[in-house]
C-alpha positions in Angstrom: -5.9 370.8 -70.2 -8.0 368.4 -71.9 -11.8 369.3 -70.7 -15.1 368.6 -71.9 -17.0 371.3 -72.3 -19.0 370.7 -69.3 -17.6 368.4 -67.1 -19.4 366.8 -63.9 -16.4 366.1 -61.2 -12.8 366.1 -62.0 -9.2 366.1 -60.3 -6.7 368.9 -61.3 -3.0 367.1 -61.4 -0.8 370.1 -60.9 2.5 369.1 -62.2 4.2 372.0 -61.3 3.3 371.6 -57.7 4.7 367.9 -58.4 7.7 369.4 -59.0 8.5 371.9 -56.7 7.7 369.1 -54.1 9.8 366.6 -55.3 12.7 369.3 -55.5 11.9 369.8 -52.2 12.8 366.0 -51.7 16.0 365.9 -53.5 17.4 369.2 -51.7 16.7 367.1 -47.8 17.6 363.6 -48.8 19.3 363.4 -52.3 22.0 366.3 -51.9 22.3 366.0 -47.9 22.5 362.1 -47.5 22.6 360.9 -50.8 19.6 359.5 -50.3 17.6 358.3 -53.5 13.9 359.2 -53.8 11.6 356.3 -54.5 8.2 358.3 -55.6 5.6 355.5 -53.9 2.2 355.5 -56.6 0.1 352.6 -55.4 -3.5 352.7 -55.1 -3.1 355.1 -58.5 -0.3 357.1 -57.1 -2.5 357.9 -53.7 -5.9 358.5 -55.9 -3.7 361.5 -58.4 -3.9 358.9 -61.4 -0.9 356.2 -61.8 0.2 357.0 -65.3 0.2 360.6 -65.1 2.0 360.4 -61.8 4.9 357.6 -63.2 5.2 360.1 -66.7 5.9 362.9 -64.8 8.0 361.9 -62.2 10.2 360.3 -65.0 10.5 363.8 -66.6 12.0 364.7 -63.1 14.2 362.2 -63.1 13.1 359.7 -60.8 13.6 356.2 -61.5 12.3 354.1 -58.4 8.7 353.6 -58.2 7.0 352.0 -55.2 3.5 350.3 -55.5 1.3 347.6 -54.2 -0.3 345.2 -56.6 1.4 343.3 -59.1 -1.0 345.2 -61.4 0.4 348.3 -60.5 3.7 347.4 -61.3 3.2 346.0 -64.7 1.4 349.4 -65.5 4.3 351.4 -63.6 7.4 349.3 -66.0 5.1 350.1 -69.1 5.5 353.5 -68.5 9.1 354.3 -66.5 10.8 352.0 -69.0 13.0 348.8 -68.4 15.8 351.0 -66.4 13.6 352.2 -63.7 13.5 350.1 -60.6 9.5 349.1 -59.9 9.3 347.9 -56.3 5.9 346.1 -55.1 5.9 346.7 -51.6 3.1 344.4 -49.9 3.2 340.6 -50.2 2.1 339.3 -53.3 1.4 336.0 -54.1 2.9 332.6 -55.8 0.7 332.5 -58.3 2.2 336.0 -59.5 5.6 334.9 -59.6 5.7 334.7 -63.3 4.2 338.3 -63.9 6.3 339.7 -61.5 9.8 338.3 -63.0 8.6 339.1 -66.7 8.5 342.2 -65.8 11.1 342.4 -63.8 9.5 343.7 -60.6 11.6 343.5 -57.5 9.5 342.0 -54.5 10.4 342.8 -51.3 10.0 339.6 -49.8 8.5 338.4 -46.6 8.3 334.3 -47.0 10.5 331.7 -48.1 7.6 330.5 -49.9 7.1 333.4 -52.0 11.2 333.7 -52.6 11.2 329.9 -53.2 8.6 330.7 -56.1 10.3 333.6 -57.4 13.5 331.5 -57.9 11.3 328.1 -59.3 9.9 330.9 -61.8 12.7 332.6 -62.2 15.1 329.9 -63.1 12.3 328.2 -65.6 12.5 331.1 -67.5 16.5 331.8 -67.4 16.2 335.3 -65.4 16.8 337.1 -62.5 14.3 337.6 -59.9 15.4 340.9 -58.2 14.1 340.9 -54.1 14.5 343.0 -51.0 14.6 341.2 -47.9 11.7 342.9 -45.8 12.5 343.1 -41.6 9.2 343.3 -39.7 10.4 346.0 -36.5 6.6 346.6 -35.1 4.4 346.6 -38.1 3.2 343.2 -38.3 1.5 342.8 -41.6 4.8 341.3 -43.5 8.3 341.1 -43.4 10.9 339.0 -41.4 11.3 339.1 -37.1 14.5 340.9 -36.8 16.2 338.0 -35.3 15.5 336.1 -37.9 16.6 338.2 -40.6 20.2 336.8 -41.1 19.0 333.2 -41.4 16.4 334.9 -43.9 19.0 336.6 -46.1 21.0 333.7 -46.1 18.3 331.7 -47.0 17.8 334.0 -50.0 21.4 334.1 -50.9 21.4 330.3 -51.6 18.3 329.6 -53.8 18.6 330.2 -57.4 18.1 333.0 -59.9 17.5 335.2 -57.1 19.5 338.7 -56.4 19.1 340.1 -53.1 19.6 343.5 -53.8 18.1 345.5 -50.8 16.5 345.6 -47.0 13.7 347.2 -45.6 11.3 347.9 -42.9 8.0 350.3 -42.8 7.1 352.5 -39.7 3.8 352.4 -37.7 3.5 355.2 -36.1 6.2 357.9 -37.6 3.1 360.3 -37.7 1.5 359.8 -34.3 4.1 358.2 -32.1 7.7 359.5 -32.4 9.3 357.7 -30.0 8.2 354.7 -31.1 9.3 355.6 -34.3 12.9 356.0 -32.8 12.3 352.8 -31.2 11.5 350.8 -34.7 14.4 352.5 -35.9 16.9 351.2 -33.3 15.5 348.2 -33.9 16.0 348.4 -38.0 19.1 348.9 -37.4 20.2 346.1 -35.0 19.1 343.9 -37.1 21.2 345.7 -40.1 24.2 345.3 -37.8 23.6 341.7 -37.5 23.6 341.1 -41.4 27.3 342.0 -40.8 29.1 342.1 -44.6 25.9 340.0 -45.9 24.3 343.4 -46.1 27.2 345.6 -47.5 26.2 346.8 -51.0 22.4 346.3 -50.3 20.1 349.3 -50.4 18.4 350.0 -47.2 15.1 352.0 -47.1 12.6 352.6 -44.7 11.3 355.8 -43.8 7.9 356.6 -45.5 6.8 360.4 -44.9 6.1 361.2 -41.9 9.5 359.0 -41.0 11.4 361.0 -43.4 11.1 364.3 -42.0 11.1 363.1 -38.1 14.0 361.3 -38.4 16.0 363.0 -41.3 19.5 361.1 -42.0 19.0 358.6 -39.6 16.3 357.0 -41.4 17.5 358.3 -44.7 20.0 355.3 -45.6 20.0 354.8 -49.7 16.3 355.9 -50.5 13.6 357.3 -48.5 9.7 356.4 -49.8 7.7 359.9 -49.7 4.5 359.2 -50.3 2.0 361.9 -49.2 4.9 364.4 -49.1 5.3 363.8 -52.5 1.6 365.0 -53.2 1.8 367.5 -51.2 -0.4 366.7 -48.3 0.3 366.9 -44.8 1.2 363.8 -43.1 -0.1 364.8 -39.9 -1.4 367.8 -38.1 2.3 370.2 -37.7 4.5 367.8 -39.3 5.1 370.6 -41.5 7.0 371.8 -39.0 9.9 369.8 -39.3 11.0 371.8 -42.4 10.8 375.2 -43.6 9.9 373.9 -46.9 6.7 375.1 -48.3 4.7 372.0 -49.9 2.4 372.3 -52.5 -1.3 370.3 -53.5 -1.0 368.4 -56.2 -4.5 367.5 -56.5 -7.7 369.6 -56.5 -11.1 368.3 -56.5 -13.5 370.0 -58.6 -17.9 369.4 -59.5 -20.6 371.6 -61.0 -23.6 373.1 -59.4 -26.4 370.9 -60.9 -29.2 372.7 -59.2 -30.3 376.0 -57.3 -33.6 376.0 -55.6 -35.0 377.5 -52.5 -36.7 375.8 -49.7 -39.2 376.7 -47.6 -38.9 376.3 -43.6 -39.5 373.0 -42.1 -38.7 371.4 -45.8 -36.1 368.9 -45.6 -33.3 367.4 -47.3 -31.7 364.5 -48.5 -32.0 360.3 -47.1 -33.5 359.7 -43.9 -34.5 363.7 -43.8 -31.6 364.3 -41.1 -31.8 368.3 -42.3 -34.7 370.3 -41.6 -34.4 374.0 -43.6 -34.8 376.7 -40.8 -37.8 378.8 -39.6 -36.6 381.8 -42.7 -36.3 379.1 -45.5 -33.0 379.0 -47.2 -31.2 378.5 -50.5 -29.7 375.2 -51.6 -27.6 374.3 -54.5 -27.3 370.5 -55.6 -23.8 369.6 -56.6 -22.6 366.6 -58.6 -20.4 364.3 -56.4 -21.1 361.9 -54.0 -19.6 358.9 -52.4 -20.2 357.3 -55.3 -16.9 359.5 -56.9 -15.4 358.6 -53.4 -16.3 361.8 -51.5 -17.0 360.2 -48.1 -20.5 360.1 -47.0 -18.8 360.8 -43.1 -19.0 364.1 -44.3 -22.6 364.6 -43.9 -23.8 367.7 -41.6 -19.6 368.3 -41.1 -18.2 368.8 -44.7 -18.1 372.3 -47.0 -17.6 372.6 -50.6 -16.0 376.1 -52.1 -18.4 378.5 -54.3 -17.8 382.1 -54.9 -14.7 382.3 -52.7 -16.8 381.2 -49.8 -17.8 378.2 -47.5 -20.7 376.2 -48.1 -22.1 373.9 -45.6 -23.2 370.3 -46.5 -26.7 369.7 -45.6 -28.1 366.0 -45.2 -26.6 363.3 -46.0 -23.9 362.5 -48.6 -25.9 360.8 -51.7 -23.9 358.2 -53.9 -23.8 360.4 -56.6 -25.1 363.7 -55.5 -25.4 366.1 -52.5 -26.9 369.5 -51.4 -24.9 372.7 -49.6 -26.3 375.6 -48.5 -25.7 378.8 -50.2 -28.2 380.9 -48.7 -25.5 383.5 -47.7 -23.9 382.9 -51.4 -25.6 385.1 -53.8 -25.0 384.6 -57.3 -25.2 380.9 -57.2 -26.3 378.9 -60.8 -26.5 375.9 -62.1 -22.9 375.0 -63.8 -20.7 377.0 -61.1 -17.6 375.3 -60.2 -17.4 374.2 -56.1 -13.7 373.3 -54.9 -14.3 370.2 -53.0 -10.5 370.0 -52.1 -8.2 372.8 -53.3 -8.5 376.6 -52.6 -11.4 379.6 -54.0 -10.2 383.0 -53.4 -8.9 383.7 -50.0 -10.6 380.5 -48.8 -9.0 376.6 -48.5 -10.1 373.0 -47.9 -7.1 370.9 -47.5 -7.1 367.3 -47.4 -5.3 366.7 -44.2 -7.6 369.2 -42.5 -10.9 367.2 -44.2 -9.1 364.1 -42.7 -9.2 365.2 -39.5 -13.2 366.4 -39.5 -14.2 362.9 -40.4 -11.3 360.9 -38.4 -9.7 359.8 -41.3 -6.1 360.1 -42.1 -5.0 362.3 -44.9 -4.6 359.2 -47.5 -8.3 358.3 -47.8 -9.4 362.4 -49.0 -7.6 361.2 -52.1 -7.1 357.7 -52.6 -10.6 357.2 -52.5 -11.5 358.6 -55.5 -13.1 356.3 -57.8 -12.3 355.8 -61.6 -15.5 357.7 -62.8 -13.1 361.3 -61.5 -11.2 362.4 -64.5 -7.7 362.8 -63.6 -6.6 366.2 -65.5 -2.8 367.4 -66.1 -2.5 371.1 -65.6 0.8 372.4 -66.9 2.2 375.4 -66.8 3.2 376.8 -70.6 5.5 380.1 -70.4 4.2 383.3 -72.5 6.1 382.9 -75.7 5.5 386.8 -75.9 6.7 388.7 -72.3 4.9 391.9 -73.5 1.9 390.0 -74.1 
């Protein structure tokens, strides 16, 4: 672990917890369904830092990579190698084409204008531009209307320099709405059945996380797209549940106590003075993040941080770049103690899926959201050379 030796806010990357998760993947969709695993890291791999995430899920033998941005991708080959497979998954633009097929990103496509420029490109430069044809069964943000799928993939299938090589749909509402979930599903695979031997030899993926574990084989098909499973995070309140897996954080959220002072009563803290320090006065430590490092400012009056083993409330508002708890039944307290803004201190724990749901957020945003000013840090576990030590 690479550290300053006094480090503001950082993210703890815990690639053994990466691991264990991802065997956890393997053992319900590799060895049951033969299911490939394609490790999604857009918007840097869910906020737990693209190139560390890519690196070590290469170690682990996974060659599929999903992400967003053309960007992403380019950053996501550099790193996997030529033989991984580097799928961007939201619609990207013409202009892009030529990135994309230099690098040999495979789109998943939801226009004939974009596959008509992937092909112009494509064919200019005397390659292969490698698509997915993308059915649209209740998301409606890209892809193909199922009964116009066939036309689509045959539409594909003619222009040239273009291999269709998969299909695929995403879920809306896997994690709040199963039976809609069943109902996209049914309808994923209508229009499958209507490619007839069109789609024989294509690989068919759709179920992100909470997808994956509520609908198991039947929304398994070649390769399932973990995302928040992957990291360890709950994709909705019980979905655990599905499994008897454990899962494992990969991430922790760490910052330093800046600043212990006392107060005196009717003192108050922070913008707009929203916190008024109690008739006995009280004890209030300053720590260094803020919404600024992507720690939402929803969490004002609502939020804890971790000293000592034990909760500390948030008082006032969340600051850009700073904010203040109350430690008044924390003794001990100093400037340069650790707080755990996600991740677990002694017997307590602040998970990001429980955060999400104090603000109303979904579990995504607790780490995605951290901005580029976080160090991303690889812990890794190193065996004792010497048992008897």
């Amino acid at each position: 672990m690479l550290l300053s030796p006094h480090p503001r806010t950082w993210a703890e990357i815990d690639a053994d917890a990466l691991a264990h998760n991802l065997a956890n993947l393997k053992t319900l969709y590799t060895d049951t369904y033969g299911a490939r695993v394609m490790a999604i890291v857009k918007a840097d791999a869910y906020g737990h830092g693209l190139e560390i995430i890519v690196r070590e899920c290469c170690k682990l033998g996974v060659r599929d990579f999903g992400v967003a941005t053309v960007e992403e991708g380019v950053v996501a080959r550099r790193i996997a190698g030529p033989d991984a497979s580097v799928y961007l998954l939201s619609p990207v633009t013409p202009y892009e084409a030529e990135t994309i097929v230099t690098h040999g990103l495979i789109t998943v496509v939801s226009s004939h204008v974009m596959a008509a420029a992937l092909s112009q490109t494509a064919s200019s430069m005397n390659l292969i531009a490698e698509v997915h044809l993308d059915i649209d069964t209740g998301m409606g943000r890209a892809g193909f209307a199922p009964d116009q799928s066939a036309s689509a993939l045959a539409a594909l299938n003619r222009l040239s320099n273009v291999k269709v090589t998969g299909v695929a749909t995403h879920f809306a509402s896997a994690d709040e709405d199963p039976e809609d979930a069943r109902a996209q599903l049914a309808l994923f695979q209508s229009a499958l059945d209507g490619l007839g031997e069109a789609a024989q030899g294509l690989t068919v993926h759709a179920s992100n996380s909470p997808a994956a574990l509520l609908l198991g084989g039947a929304g398994a098909y070649q390769m399932v797209r973990p995302g928040l499973l992957l990291y360890g995070v709950e994709p909705a309140p019980g979905v655990w549940a599905q499994t008897p897996l454990t899962w494992r954080p990969v991430l922790s959220l760490k910052t330093r106590v800046t600043l212990v002072h006392r107060l005196r009563a009717g003192d108050t803290i922070s913008y707009g003075k929203t916190y008024t320090v109690p008739p006995d006065g009280g004890v209030y430590a300053t720590v260094a993040i803020g919404y600024g490092d992507g720690f939402s400012r929803r969490f004002t009056g609502g939020g804890y941080v971790l000293l000592h083993g034990r909760r500390a409330p948030i008082r006032g508002r969340v600051c850009m770049d700073q904010m203040v708890v109350d430690v008044s039944e924390i003794p001990g307290v100093r400037a340069g103690d650790v707080a755990t803004i996600v991740g677990i201190d002694g017997d307590e724990a602040l998970a990001a899926g429980a955060m999400a749901e104090t603000i109303g957020a979904t579990p995504h945003e607790i780490t995605t959201c951290l901005t580029a000013r976080v160090a991303r840090v690889l812990l890794t576990f190193v065996p004792n050379p010497n048992p008897a030590l």
